[in-house]
C-alpha positions in Angstrom: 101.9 107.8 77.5 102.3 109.5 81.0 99.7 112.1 82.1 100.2 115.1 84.3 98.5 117.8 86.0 100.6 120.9 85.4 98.2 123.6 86.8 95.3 123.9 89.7 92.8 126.4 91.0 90.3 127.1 93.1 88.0 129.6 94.3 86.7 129.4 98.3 84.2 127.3 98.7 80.9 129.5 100.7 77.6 129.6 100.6 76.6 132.2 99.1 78.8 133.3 96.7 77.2 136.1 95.3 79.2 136.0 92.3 77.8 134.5 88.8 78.9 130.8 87.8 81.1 131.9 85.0 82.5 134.5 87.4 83.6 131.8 90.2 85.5 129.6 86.9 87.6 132.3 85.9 88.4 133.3 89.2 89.5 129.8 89.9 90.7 129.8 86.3 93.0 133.0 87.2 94.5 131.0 90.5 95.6 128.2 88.3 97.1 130.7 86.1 99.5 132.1 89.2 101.4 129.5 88.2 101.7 128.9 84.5 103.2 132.6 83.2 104.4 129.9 79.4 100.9 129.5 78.8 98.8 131.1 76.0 95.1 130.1 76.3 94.3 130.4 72.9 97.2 128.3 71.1 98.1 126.2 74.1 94.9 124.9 75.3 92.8 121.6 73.2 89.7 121.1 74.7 88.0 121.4 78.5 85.6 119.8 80.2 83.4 120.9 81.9 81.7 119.3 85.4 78.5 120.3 86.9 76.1 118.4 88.3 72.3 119.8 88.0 70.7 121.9 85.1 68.0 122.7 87.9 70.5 124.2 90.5 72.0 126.3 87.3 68.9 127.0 86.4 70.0 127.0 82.6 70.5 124.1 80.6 74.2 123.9 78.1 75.7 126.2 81.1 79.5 124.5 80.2 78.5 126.9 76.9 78.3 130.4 78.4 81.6 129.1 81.2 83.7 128.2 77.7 82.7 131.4 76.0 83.2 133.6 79.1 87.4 132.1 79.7 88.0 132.8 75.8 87.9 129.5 74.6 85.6 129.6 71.9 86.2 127.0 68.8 87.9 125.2 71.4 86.3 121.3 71.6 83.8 121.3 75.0 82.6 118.6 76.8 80.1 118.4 79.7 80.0 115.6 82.3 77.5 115.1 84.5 77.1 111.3 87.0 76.1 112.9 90.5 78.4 113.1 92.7 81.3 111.6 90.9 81.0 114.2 87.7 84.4 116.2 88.8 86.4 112.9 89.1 84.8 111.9 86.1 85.5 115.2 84.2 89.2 114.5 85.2 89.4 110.5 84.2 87.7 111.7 81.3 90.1 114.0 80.0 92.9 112.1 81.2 91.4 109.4 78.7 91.2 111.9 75.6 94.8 113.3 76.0 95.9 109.5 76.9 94.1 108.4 73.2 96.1 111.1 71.7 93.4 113.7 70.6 94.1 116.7 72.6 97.5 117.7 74.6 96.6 119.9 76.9 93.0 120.0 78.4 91.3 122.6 81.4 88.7 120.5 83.7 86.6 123.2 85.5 84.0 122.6 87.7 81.6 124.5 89.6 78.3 124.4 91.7 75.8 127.2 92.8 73.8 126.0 94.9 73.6 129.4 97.9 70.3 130.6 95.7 67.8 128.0 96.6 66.8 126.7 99.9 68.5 123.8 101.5 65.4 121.7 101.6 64.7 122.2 97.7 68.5 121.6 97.1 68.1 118.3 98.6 65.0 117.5 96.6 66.4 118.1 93.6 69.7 116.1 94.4 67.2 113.3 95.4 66.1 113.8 92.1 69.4 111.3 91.4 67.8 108.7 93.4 65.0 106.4 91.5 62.3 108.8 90.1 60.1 105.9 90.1 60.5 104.0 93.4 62.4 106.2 96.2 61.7 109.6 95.2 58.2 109.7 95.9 58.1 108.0 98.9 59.9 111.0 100.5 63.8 109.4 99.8 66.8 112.1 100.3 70.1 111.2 100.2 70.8 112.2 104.6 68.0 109.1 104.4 69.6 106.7 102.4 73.2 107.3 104.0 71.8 106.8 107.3 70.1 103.5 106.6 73.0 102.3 104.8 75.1 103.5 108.4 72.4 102.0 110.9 73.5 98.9 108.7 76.9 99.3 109.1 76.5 99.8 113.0 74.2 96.7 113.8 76.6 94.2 111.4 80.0 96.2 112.6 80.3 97.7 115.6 80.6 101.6 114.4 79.4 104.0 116.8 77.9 108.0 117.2 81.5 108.6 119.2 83.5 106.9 115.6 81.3 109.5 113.3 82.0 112.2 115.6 85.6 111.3 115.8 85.5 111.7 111.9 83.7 114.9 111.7 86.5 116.2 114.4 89.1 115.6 112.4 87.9 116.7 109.2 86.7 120.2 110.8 89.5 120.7 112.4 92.0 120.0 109.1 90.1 122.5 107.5 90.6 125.3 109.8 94.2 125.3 108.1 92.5 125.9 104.3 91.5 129.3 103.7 89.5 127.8 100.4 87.1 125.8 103.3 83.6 126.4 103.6 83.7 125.9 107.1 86.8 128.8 107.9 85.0 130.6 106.3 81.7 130.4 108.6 83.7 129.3 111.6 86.9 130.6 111.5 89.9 128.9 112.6 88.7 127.5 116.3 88.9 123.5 116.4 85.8 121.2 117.6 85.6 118.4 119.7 83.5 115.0 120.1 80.5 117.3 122.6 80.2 119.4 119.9 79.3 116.8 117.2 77.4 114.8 119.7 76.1 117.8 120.8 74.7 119.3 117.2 71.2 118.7 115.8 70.1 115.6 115.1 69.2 115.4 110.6 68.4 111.3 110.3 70.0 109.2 113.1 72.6 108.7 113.2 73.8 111.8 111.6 73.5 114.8 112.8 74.2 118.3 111.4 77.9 118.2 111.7 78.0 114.7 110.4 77.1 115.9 107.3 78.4 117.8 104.5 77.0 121.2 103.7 75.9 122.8 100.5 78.2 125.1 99.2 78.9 127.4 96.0 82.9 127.5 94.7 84.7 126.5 91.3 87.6 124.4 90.9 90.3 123.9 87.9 92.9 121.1 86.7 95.3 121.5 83.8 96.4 118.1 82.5 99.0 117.6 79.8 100.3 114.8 78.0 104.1 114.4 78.9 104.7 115.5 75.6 104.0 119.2 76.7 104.3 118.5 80.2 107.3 120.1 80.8 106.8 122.7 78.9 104.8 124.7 81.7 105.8 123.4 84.7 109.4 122.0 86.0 107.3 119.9 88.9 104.7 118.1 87.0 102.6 115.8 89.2 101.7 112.4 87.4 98.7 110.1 86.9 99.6 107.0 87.9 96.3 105.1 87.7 93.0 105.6 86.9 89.7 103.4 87.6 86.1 103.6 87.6 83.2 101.5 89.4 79.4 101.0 89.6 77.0 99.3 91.6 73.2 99.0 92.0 71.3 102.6 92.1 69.2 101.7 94.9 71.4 100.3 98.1 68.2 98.4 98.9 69.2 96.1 96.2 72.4 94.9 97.3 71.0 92.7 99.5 70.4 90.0 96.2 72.1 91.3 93.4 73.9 88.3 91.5 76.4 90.2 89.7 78.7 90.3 92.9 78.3 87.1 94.0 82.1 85.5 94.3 83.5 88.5 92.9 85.4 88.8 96.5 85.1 86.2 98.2 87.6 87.6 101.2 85.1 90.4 101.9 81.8 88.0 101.7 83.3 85.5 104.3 83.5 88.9 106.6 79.7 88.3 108.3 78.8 88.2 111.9 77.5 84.8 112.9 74.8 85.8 114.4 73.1 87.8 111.4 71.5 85.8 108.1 74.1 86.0 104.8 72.0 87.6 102.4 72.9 86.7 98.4 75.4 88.9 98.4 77.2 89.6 101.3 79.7 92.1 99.7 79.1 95.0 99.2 75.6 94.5 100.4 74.3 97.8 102.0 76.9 98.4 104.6 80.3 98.9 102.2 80.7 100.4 98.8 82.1 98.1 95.9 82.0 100.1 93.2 84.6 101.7 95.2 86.9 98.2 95.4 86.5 97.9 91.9 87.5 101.3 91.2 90.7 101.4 93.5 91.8 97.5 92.4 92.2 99.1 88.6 93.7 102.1 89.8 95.9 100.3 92.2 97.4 97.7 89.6 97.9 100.7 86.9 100.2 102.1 89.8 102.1 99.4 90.8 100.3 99.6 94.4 100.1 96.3 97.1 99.9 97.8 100.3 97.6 101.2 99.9 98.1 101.3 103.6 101.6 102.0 103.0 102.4 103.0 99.7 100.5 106.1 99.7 100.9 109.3 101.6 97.7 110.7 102.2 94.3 110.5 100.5 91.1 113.0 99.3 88.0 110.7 99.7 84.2 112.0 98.8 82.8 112.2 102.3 79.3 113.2 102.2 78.6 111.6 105.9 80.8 110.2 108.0 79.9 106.8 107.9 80.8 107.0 104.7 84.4 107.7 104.8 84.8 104.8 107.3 83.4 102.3 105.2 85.9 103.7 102.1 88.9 102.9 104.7 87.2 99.5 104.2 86.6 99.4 100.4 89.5 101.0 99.3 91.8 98.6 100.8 93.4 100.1 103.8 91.9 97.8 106.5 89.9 94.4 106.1 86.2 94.8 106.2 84.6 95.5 109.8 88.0 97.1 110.5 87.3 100.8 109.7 86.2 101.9 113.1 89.8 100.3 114.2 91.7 103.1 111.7 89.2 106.0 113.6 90.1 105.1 117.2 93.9 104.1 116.2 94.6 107.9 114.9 96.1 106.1 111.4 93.9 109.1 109.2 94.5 111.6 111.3 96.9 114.6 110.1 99.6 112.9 112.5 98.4 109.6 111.6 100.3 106.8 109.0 97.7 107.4 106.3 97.0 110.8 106.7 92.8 111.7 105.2 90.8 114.5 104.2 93.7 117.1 104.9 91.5 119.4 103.1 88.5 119.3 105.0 86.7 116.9 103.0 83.3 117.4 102.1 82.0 119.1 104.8 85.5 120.8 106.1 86.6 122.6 102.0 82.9 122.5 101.2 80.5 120.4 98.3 79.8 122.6 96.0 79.5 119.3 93.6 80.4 119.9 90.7 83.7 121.2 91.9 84.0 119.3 94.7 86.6 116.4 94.0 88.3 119.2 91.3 88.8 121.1 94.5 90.2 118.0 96.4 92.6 117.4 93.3 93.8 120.6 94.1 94.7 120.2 97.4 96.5 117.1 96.5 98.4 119.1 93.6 99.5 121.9 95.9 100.5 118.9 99.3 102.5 117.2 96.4 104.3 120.1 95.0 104.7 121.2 98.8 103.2 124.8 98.0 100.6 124.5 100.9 102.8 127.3 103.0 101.9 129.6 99.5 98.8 128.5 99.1 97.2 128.0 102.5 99.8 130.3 104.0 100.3 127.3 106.7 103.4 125.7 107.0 101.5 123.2 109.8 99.5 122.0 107.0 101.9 121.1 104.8 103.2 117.5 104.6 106.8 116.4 104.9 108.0 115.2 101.3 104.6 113.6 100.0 105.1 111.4 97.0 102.0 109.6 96.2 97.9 110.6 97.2 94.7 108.8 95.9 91.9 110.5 94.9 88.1 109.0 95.6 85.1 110.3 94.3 81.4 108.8 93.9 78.0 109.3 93.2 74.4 108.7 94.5 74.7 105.9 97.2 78.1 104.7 96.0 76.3 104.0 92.0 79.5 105.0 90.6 82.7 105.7 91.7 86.6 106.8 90.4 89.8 106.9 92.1 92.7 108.5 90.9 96.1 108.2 92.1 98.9 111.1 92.1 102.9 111.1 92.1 105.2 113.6 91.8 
């Protein structure tokens, strides 16, 4: 059974919104609906699910119960999701699962985040709180601590630099100052950045600095998948998902240095090790790449027929809370060899100009992380580049892609614990 996404939405991503959580979904719930005039909430629609990813930040518990009451859809089936990070790509695989096992036709994802009310240094403690309550958490662990480390790593066994990050944060800022959903448009406006100014910004936990990393945000995001049964129905351009796979991996990176259950898994990627440095038990993914990521695009790869992600697809959404991050994914998901991913920065290939064109939205810090919507949000992007509605949408005809027919999807949670990628066709 084929699945599509026949509608998105999204609200811009800001901090604050002023507006109440059940306010931002059906605002991004009535952008969505722009574009479906055939559909009847209360006959069409089977279930949602919903994706947001801390009670504390909601302050309320069962919050997916007032958002379904507030858009109408009482006696409707509801779901909530919640895995850190990767809850909105979750949410999605999710109900791509339940409309793929034939239970429900056509299913709402909606995700949101409100995170503008509290302080940025409680926000981070209580996403640490996703971190080991027992061993990391009260030793002072955040997550701009863990990433760093995990970067350092990446730096003494690779070769990535400050000037690589920056290059990253420069590209990402500066797609985003085409989206007028972005976060940072919306404080910044539309001027572009360069290398000085990331270099240049203050220092949070070396070797990230403030525009390394991605800010909190408040916003909403919506999907409307359909089986193919209905697909039609609503929409003449339907875009299809192709594959699907999820990942996990160790919940502290500090214990990827030994863990036996990747030992041999990929053997390529282990034999990847400077000389110079001691193999530790496992030398992929270890603390310097992500393989719940590889595991995650190998599935969704061979559901899609996919070799050569490098060229095959046409652009991609990756979960990019720091930069290091996003070049490490380059890594893991298959579009260079390990150690390479600095080589894709320097070489332009993820630029907007570039063969494998990344993060047109923004990413993280560009469109925003408000996280519970935040990879919903991406999805839309991807939906809108595929459908080549950006000039509508963004009202930018300079963002918009030349005839895109295939984009991957990447989200994850805590320090790469678990991970999904999704791929898109038209």
């Amino acid at each position: 059974m084929k699945i599509a996404v026949v509608g998105a939405g999204m609200t811009r991503f800001d901090r604050p919104r002023r507006e109440l959580q059940e306010e931002l979904v059906a605002q991004a719930f009535k952008n969505m609906m722009e574009d479906l005039p055939e559909l009847d909430i209360k006959k069409d629609i089977s279930a949602a699910f919903y994706s947001y990813f801390s009670d504390h930040l909601e302050q309320q518990l069962c919050m997916h119960w007032i958002i379904h009451d507030y858009l109408g859809l009482s006696s409707k089936p509801a779901y909530r999701v919640e895995s850190g990070g990767a809850t909105p790509i979750d949410a999605i695989i999710n109900a791509y699962t339940f409309i793929r096992a034939g239970l429900f036709d056509l299913v709402l994802v909606a995700g949101w985040e409100k995170m503008g009310e509290l302080d940025t240094a409680k926000v981070n403690e209580f996403i640490a709180m996703a971190s080991d309550t027992d061993w990391d958490y009260p030793v002072g662990g955040y997550y701009s601590g863990y990433y760093a480390t995990m970067e350092v790593r990446r730096m003494h066994l690779y070769g990535d630099t400050e000037e690589d990050l920056a290059k990253v944060s420069v590209k990402n800022h500066n797609n985003a100052t085409y989206n007028p959903y972005a976060h940072w448009r919306a404080k910044n406006g539309t001027k572009k950045i360069t290398v000085g100014d990331v270099l240049n910004s203050r220092l949070i936990s070396y070797p990230y600095r403030i525009m390394n990393v991605a800010e909190v945000s408040d916003g909403a995001a919506a999907l409307l998948l359909a089986s193919e049964k209905v697909a039609k129905k609503f929409t003449d351009t339907p875009v299809w998902i192709t594959g699907i796979g999820l990942g996990t991996d160790s919940m502290r990176p500090g214990d990827r240095t030994g863990n036996p259950a990747w030992v041999g898994l990929y053997p390529e990627d282990e034999a990847v090790w400077p000389e110079a440095e001691t193999k530790p038990l496992s030398p992929y993914p270890e603390m310097a790449n992500f393989g719940s990521f590889r595991v995650a695009a190998d599935s969704a790869y061979k559901m899609a027929g996919i070799r050569n992600p490098l060229k095959e697809l046409d652009f991609a959404e990756l979960f990019n809370p720091y930069d290091g991050v996003e070049i490490s994914a380059y890594e893991d998901l298959r579009f260079c060899k390990r150690g390479e991913g600095k080589k894709l920065v320097r070489e332009g290939t993820t630029e907007r100009w570039g063969e494998l064109p990344t993060q047109l939205s923004g990413g993280l810090y560009g469109q925003g992380h408000p996280v519970g919507a935040t990879t919903i949000g991406q999805a839309v992007t991807i939906f809108w580049q595929l459908r080549e509605e950006i000039p509508k949408k963004w009202g930018s005809r300079n963002a918009q892609m030349q005839n895109p027919k295939r984009a991957l999807l990447q989200g994850h949670g805590g320090t790469g614990t678990q991970a999904g990628v999704i791929i898109f066709e038209r």
